[in-house]
C-alpha positions in Angstrom: -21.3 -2.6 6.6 -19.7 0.6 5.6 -17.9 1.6 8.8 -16.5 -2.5 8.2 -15.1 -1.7 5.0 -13.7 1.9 6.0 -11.8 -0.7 8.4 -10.5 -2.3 5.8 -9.1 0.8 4.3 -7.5 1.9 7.7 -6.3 -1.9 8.5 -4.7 -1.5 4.6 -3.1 1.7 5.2 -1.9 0.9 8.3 0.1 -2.5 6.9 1.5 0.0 4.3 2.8 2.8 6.4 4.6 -0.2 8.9 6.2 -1.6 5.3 7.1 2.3 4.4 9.3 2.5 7.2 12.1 2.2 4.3 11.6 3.3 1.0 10.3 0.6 -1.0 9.3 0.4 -4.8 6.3 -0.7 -6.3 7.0 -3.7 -7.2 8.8 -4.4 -3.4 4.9 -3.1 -2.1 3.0 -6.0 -4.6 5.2 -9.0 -3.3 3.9 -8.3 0.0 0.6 -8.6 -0.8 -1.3 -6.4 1.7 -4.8 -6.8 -0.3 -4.8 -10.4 -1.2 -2.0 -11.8 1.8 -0.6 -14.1 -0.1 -0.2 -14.9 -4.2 -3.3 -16.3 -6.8 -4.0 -17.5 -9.2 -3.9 -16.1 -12.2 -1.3 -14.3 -10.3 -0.6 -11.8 -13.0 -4.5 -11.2 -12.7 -4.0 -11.0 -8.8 -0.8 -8.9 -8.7 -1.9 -6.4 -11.2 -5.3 -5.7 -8.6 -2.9 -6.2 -6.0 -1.2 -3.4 -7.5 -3.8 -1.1 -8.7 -5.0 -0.8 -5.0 -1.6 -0.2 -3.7 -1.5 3.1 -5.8 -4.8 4.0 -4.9 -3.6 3.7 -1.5 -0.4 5.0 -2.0 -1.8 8.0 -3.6 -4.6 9.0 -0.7 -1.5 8.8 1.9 0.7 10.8 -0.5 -2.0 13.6 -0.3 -2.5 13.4 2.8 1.2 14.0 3.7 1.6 10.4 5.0 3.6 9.1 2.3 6.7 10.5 -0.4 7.9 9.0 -3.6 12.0 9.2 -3.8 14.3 7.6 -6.3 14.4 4.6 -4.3 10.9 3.9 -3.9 8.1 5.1 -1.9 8.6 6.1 1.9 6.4 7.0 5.0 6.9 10.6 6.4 8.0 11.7 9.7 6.9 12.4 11.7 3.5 12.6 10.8 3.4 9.6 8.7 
């Protein structure tokens, strides 16, 4: 069950980096929704999860030299990212 859910991270991450290609801000990363795939309701409920995960996401790629914030939004790295 663990190793599934570690493959929901990577499946996650992996969706996000491909969307990072170009820089893209926050809100950009929400209307995609990688967690939830598609809008909810509530979807203010739903988008601010879908957001709170993103940054969670966003931050473990960003320290793991995956992922850079710029003024216009966040982008992968390359190559490594």
């Amino acid at each position: 069950v663990w190793l599934d859910y570690l493959g929901v991270i990577d499946e996650r991450e992996a969706r996000l980096l491909e969307l990072l290609k170009t820089p893209r801000t926050m809100a950009e990363i929400v209307n995609t929704w990688i967690v939830y795939r598609k809008p909810r309701e509530p979807e203010a409920f739903f988008a601010f999860a879908e957001e709170a995960l993103m940054r969670k996401h966003i931050e473990r790629l960003m320290a793991a030299g995956k992922v850079t914030a710029e003024k216009t939004g966040y982008v992968r790295c390359w190559p490594d990212g």
